[in-house]
Each structure stands twice: as C-alpha cells, then as structure tokens.
Steps between C-alpha positions, in 0.01 A plus 500: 500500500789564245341567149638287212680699263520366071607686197350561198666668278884570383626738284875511418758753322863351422766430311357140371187655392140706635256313549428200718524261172801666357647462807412152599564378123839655534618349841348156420723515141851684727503815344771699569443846551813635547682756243709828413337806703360698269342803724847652470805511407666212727857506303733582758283282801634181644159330445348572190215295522169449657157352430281813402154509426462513101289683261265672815238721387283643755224631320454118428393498880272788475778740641494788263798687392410822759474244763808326396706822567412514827607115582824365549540171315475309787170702589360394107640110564292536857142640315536293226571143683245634660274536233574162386440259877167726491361407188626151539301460793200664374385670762242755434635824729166650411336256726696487771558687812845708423518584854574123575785463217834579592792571295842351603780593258867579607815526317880427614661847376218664301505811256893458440471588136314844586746551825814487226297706248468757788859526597562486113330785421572727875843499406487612174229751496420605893240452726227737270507229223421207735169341403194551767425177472789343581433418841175330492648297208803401656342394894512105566130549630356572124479184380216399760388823475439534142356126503232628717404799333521359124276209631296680802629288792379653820602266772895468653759628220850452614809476373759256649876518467755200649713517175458137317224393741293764410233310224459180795455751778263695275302231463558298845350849695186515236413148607580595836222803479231261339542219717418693800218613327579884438473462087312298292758517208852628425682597220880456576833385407858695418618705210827613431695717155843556574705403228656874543860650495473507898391171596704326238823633597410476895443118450812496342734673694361253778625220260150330519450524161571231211745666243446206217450763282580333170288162636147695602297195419692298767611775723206425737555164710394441796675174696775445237855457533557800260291767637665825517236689665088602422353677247303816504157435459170736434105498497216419720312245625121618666273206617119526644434353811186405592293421873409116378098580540471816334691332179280208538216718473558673194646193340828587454823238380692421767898422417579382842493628849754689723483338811849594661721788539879506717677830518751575717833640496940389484579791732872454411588694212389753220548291201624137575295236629522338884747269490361124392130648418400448839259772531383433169441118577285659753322736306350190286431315787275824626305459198429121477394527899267770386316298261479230727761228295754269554869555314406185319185666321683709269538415164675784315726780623578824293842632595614822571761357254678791416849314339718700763702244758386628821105483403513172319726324812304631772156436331620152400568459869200659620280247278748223654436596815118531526386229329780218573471155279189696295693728335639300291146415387456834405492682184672851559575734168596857444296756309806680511707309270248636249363837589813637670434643862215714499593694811147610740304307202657128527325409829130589296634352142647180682128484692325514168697201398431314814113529417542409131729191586211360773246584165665355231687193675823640307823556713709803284865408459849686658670574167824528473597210724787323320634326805423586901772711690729248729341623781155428448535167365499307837175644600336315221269753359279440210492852350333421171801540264397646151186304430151578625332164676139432542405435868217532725554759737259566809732727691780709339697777706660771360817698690595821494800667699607850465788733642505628816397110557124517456357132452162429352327133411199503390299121453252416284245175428288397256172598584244256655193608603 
C-alpha cells in the first residue's frame, strides 16, 4: 500500500527575501526582485539585470568561513535553505533513524561561478596555481552532498539535473522513494547561483533574456503584451517531506500533502517547447491521475510563467487543454514576475509557494501584468494580475518545464486526516 507523503518544513533563499515569512510577506505585497547585477561588472552585457540573492551571509546559517571556501554559492544557498525547511519543521535528527532520511537536492547548471573562476585563473597563471579544491566545489552533485553531510543524512542523496525542472523533479522522486516505503523522510528541493559572466551572456546570445535594462522593476512579466524575455533568477528552495505516520507521530505541522507527481518529456527540441503544450498538457494530467482527482478539483495553478512567448502560449494552452470550461475558474500566477527565473531552483521555490498558498488561503499575484498578450486573451485565463486574492485552496499544482523538454507537475492538497 502506497505510503502518504506530507511536508513539514520549508526553507527558502531568494531574491524577495530568506526566510519563509520574508518570503511569503514579500510575494503576498508583489515585490519585485529584479535589479542591476552587481556580482560583476555587467557594462558591456545585453541584459544587465537579474534577481540576485541580497545581503547572504553564510555564517548566519552555521556555514563558517573555512567551509564557505570550499562551497560554491549555489552549494551555501543549498545548506543553508536547508538549514532553514529543517528547523522549520523541527525535527529532532538526534532522534531519528538517519539511515531512513534521504537527501534530494539538484541544481540546473551548478558551480558556474567556481567553473569561470577556474578558467579565470588557468589562463592567467597555469595549471600549478589552480586551486585543489576546485573540483569538488564546482560538481552539480555537491549541493546534495554537502546537505547530507552538514546535517548527517544517511539514506538516498542524489542530485537531479533536467535544467528548469530540476526543484519539481527533486522533489516529485523524494515522494516517489517515501511513498513506496523506502524513507521515512526527505529533505529535497533545487538550488541554483548563476548570476555569472558565463551564464549571463549564454542566455543572451540565445536572445532569451529580457534586456529592459533601464526598467528592472518591470522587466520581469510573465503573460503580458510587453514581455521581452525572462529574467535571471537565483537561490534555493529545500522542503521536508514527511511519510504521513511518522510526522503524525512526533507531532509535526503539516502544510499540505503531495499527492501527485507527472514527468515526462517534449522529445522535439533542445530549448523550445512541443508545439501547442501538448506534452505538457499531459504532464499535468499525469499528476492529477496520480493523486486520484478530477481536472475540476484544482483550485490554483503556479505557472512555469517565465514572461518568454513560447512558455507562456504553450502553458496557457496546456492549462486550456486539460482542464476545459474549469480553467477559467482557476487562479494561475507567476512567481516569476517577482523572483526572476531561478533556473534548477524554481521548480522547489514555486513548490514552497504551492504549500504556503493551501496554508494561508492567500493566492500571490503575477506582477507586472499591465494588459494580457493578444494571444492569450481568448483562452480566458485568470492569472491574478498585480494584486494578491484570498481564496481557499484544497489543491494547487505547480509546473515546471525545462530544456531539453523535461516536464514536471507536482499536486498538492490540504491535508485531511
């Protein structure tokens, strides 16, 4: 018999804010979190701007600064998000059988801030001056990795990579592992730090980007008429799932449970979506089969949303498609509009806010959205324009499509017992 599988705890590094509360507070209010890119010198860059993580300090997360060295900053963002679901869900590790606690924590492109210090420093001093540890800070694998030694986590430790998928499939295979019983608690989600010469001019030269450099504060938006692309994102988002009986038993606070998962793939092209979102229209269907629902039981959808017009068409069709007359019921927003795209973390941020939404009865808004692109508006959307609305949500899904066309959808409900 399939286990039930709830989290527990969230923990959350971004450009809004660390913090569950900072975060919520700042989504419920539209922050934007968009600005100049400060980690260098973007001057002579196309896109100039990106939603970076601000004032991070990781001794504040019990990282010290020897450890620090040794840890990309997506490695740091990983440990301390980490640090944060954990404590939120106050799980005593001390009690607990480690052996039975896995740890679940990929990343889209990984150390790319020690890969260009690397080839920074090779070329202009040789191969004798290249640090020793710049390997085993720069491998995708270290995030998990360091979450499970920093913390003790014995059980599974993997790290996945499907590019912006990454944080939902992170998450969908954890609750994969403890509903077939093999762990009694997970730590996983998606981290992701590459605000970096590299990845900012690759993104570019692919014209994905958003070059509203002079405009950061509205640069970001997803589903309008005047989108010119997505915004670079960065941060973490770890959550701590939980086999239903064994948080029952220690008492812990439930947010919701995960009761569905979809994941499959476009199989048509390395960065653009199938044509009309079919195999994404699919991939949400997978999960609301899984959990054993009707189209007509969702409440609240979190976009991929990423304000570039092949996502925001195709999704909008996807959503169309699957749930027919209902979907105009919906509420669908965009974290996006706010935090920028956070890359292998968005799937695991965008999760977060799909348990805090089903907590708090609070639908976060899709800034930004001054008036909806021509060719959305006959599908009839409701994608929360600019102001948060209370609503009570029992079942919220959350999307998450990367390139190489990996599809993820993970579902969640309030919790009943």
């Amino acid at each position: 018999m399939e286990k039930r599988v709830v989290i527990t705890g969230v923990g959350v590094i971004s450009p809004v804010g660390m913090g569950k509360d900072e975060f919520w507070n700042a989504l419920l209010s539209g922050k934007n979190g968009i600005g100049p890119i400060t980690h260098f010198d973007a001057t002579e860059y196309g896109a100039r701007i990106a939603g970076e993580v601000k004032d991070f300090d990781p001794a504040a997360f019990g990282i010290d600064k020897k450890e620090a060295r040794h840890m990309d900053p997506s490695t740091q963002y990983a440990v301390a998000a980490a640090k944060l679901a954990l404590e939120d869900s106050k799980m005593n590790l001390d009690e607990e059988d480690r052996d039975r606690i896995g740890t679940i924590v990929g990343t889209g492109i990984g150390g790319m801030e020690t890969l260009h210090n690397l080839y920074k420093g090779l070329f202009a001093k040789g191969p004798s001056r290249v640090n020793p540890f710049v390997v085993p800070k720069m491998i995708a694998n270290m995030a998990s990795g360091q979450v499970s030694i920093t913390f003790g986590l014995k059980g599974h430790c993997a790290s996945v990579v499907t590019a912006c998928a990454t944080g939902a499939n992170s998450i969908g295979d954890a609750f994969r592992m403890i509903q077939r019983g093999e762990l009694d608690a997970a730590v996983a989600g998606g981290t992701e730090a590459a605000v970096s010469p590299g990845a900012v001019a690759g993104f570019a030269a692919m014209k994905a980007l958003s070059t509203r450099n002079d405009d950061p504060a509205h640069a970001s938006r997803p589903f309008d008429k005047d989108r010119d692309g997505f915004v670079m994102g960065e941060g973490a988002g770890i959550v701590v799932l939980e086999e239903l009986e064994h948080a029952k038993k220690r008492g812990a606070h439930i947010y919701c449970e995960i009761s569905g998962y979809g994941s499959n793939a476009d199989a048509y092209h390395i960065t653009a979506p199938g044509p009309d979102g079919i195999q994404q229209s699919k991939c949400i269907e997978l999960a609301i089969k899984d959990a054993g629902l009707l189209p007509n039981d969702v409440d609240y959808v979190n976009a991929h949303g990423t304000s570039t017009h092949l996502n925001d068409l195709n999704e909008t069709k996807a959503v169309s498609r699957v749930f027919g007359d209902h979907a105009k019921a919906l509420l669908m927003s965009s974290t996006k509009s706010m935090t920028g795209h956070l890359l292998g973390a968005a799937g695991a941020v965008e999760a977060i806010v799909c348990a805090l939404t089903i907590e708090t009865g609070k639908v976060h808004p899709t800034i930004n959205l001054a008036e909806v692109d021509d060719e959305l508006k006959e599908f009839g959307l409701n994608y929360v324009p600019n102001e948060a609305v209370d609503a009570d949500v029992n079942v919220a899904i959350s999307n998450s499509f990367g390139f190489g066309g990996h599809n993820a959808t993970l579902l969640f409900r309030k919790y009943v017992d």
